[in-house]
Structure formats: structure tokens, C-alpha cells
C-alpha positions as CSV (number, residue, x, y, z in Angstrom):
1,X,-28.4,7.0,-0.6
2,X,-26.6,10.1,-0.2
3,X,-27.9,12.6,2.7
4,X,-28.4,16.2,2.0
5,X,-26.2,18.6,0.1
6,X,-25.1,19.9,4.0
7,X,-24.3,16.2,4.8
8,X,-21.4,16.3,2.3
9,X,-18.2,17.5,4.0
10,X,-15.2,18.5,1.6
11,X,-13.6,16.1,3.5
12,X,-16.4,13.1,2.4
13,X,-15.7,13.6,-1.1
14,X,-12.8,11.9,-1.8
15,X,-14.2,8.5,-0.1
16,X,-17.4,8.2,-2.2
17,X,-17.4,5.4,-4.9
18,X,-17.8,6.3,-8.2
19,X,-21.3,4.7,-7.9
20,X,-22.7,6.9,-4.8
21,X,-21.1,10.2,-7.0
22,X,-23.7,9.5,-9.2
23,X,-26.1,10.2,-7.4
24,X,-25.5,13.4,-6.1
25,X,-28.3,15.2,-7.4
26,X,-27.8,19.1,-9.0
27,X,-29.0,20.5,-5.2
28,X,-26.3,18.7,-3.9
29,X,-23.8,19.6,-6.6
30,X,-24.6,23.1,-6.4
31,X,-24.6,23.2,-2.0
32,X,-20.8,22.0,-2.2
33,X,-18.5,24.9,-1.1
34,X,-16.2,25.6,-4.4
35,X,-13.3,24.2,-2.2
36,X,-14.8,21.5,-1.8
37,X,-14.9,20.2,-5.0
38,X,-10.6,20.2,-5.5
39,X,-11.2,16.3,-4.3
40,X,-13.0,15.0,-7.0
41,X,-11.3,12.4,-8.6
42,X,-10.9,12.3,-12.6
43,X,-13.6,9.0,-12.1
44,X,-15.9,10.5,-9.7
45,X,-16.4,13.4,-12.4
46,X,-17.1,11.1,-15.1
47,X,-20.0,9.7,-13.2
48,X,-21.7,12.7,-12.3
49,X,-25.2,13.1,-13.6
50,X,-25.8,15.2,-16.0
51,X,-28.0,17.4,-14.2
52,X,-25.0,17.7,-11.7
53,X,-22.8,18.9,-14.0
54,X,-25.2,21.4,-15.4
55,X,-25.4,22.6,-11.7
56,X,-21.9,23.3,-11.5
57,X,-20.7,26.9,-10.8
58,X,-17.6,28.9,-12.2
59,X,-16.0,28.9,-8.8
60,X,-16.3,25.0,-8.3
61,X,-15.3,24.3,-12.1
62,X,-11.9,26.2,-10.7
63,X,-11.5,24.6,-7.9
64,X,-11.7,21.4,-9.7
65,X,-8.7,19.5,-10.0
66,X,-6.6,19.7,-14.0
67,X,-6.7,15.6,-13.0
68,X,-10.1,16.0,-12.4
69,X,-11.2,17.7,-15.1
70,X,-9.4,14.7,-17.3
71,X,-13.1,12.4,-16.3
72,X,-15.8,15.1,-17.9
73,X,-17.2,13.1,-21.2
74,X,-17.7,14.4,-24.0
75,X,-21.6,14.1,-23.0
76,X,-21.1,15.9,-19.8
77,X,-18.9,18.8,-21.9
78,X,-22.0,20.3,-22.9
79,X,-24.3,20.3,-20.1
80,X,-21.5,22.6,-18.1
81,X,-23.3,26.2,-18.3
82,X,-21.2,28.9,-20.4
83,X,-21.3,30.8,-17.2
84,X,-19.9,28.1,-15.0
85,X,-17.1,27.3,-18.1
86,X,-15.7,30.8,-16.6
87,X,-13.7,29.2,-14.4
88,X,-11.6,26.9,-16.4
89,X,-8.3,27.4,-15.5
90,X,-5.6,26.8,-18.5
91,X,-4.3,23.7,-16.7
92,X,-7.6,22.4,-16.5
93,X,-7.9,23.3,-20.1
94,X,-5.0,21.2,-21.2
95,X,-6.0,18.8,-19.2
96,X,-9.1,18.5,-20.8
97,X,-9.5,15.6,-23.5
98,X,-9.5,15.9,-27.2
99,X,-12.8,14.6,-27.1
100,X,-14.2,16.5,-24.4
101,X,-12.9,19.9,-25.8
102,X,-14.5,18.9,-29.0
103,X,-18.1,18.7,-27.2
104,X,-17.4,22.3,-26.2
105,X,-20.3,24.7,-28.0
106,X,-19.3,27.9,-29.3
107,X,-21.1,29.9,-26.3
108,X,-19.0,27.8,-24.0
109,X,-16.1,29.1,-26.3
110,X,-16.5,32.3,-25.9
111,X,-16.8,32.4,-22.1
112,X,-13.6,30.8,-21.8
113,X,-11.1,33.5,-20.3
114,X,-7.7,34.7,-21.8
115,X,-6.1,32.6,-18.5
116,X,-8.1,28.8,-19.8
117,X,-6.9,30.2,-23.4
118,X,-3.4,30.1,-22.5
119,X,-3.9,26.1,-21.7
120,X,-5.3,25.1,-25.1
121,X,-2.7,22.0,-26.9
122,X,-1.8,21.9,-30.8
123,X,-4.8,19.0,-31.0
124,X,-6.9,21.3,-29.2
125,X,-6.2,24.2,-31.4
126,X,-7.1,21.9,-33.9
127,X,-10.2,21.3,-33.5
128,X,-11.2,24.9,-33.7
129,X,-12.5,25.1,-36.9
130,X,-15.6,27.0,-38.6
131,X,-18.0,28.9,-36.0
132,X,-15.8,27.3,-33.2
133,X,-13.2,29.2,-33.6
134,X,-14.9,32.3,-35.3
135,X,-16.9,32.2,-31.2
136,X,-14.2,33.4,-30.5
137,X,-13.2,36.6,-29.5
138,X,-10.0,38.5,-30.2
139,X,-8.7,39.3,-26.7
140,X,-9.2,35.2,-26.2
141,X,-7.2,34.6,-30.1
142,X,-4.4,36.5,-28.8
143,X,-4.0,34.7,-25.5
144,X,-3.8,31.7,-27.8
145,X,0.5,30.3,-26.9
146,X,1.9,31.9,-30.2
147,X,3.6,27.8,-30.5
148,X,-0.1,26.7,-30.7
149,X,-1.4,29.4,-33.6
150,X,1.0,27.2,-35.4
151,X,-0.5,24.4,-35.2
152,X,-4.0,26.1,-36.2
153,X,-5.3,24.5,-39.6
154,X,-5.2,26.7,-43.3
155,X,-9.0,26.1,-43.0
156,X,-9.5,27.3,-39.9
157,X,-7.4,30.5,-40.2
158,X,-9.2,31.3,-43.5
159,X,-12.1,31.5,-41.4
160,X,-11.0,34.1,-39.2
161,X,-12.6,37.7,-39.2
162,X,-10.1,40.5,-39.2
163,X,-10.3,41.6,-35.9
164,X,-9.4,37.8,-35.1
165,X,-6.6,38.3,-37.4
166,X,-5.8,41.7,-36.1
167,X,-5.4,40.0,-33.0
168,X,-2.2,38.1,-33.8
């Protein structure tokens, strides 16, 4: 059993199993200094709770490693809070599986910033179709890498308003 949330050092994080990051609980999530969260491991995150992950903040989302960031599930995708998905950096965006991306919602979409934006792959980009990718908004459509609006579908650019399309 895992003390409180000012038991965990940054230091402690690296050396708990898998198992015993399970069980942090969202008050301990949430108590971890946003620097010391960079220690996670890509397994550690995929065994946080999901109430742990829905306790996560923007600033410890960027402080997350891009490795990191490799272990959220595509269950775990959309218990992150739109406010917290802030602080996606575009590493940890491209870092990010297919799968997991995919589970984002459209107001997770929307809260991403131009910088996370930047980070998004051709696959990525490809699974922005339909209200995904009409969420979002055109200062975060022109961050897009002009190499990846290339690989955006016909589909999904028929679906974008005009000031998505003004955008480009």
C-alpha cells in the first residue's frame, strides 16, 4: 500500500512497479509536483487508474515524458480532463498512439494548443474526420505541419467550415 500523496518523492517514482502505480489514488495523482511526474515510465502510465488519470493537471500532463505518454490507453484517453489536455506538448503528441489519439473527444480537441498541433503524424491527421476535426479551431488548423494537411482525407476536408479553410 502506497502512503500518502506527500510520501511520494519525485525521486520514488521511477522505482514503483507497475502494480503499486495502480494504485495511486486521484489525491495522490493530483499532490505530485508537475516535475515530478517526468519519471513515469510509458508502463507505469498504462496502469494508472482511471480516476488518476482524470486527476491529472495540464502542468503534469507536460511534464510527462513523449515516452511516457506512448503507455495512455485508449480507455485512459478520455478520462484526461480537456483542461488538463492543455499541456500536451507536440512531442508528446506524436508520441501518442494511433489508438490513443483516436479516443480523443472533440472538447479534448479543441483544448489542444497550436504548440501539441504542431506534433500531430499523417495517421494522426487521419483520423480527424467529421466533428473531430470540425472541434477544431482555426488558429489550431493552421498550426497543422503544412506536410501533414496533405495527408488529411477528401472527406475530412469537405467537412471543414470556411474559417477552417480560410485558415490554410
Amino acid at each position: 500500500n502506497i502512503g500518502s500523496k506527500n510520501d511520494i518523492a519525485a525521486d520514488d517514482i521511477s522505482s514503483l512497479t507497475p502494480h503499486a502505480v495502480s494504485e495511486l489514488s486521484a489525491d495522490q495523482l493530483s499532490g505530485l509536483k508537475p516535475s515530478a511526474v517526468k519519471d513515469f515510465s510509458a508502463d507505469q502510465i498504462s496502469e494508472l487508474s482511471y480516476k488518476a488519470v482524470s486527476a491529472l493537471s495540464a502542468k503534469q500532463v507536460k511534464n510527462l515524458s513523449a515516452d511516457a505518454v506512448a503507455g495512455l490507453t485508449i480507455s485512459q484517453v478520455p478520462r484526461i480532463s480537456p483542461k488538463a489536455v492543455k499541456g500536451f506538448t507536440a512531442e508528446q503528441i506524436k508520441n501518442l498512439p494511433i489508438g490513443a489519439f483516436m479516443a480523443l473527444e472533440s472538447n479534448q480537441l479543441v483544448q489542444l494548443s497550436k504548440n501539441a498541433v504542431k506534433g500531430l503524424t499523417c495517421l494522426q491527421s487521419n483520423a480527424l474526420i467529421g466533428e473531430k476535426l470540425s472541434a477544431l479551431k482555426p488558429a489550431q488548423i493552421k498550426a497543422i505541419d503544412p506536410d501533414i494537411v496533405s495527408c488529411l482525407l477528401p472527406p475530412a476536408l469537405n467537412a471543414l467550415s470556411k474559417s477552417q479553410i480560410k485558415a490554410f
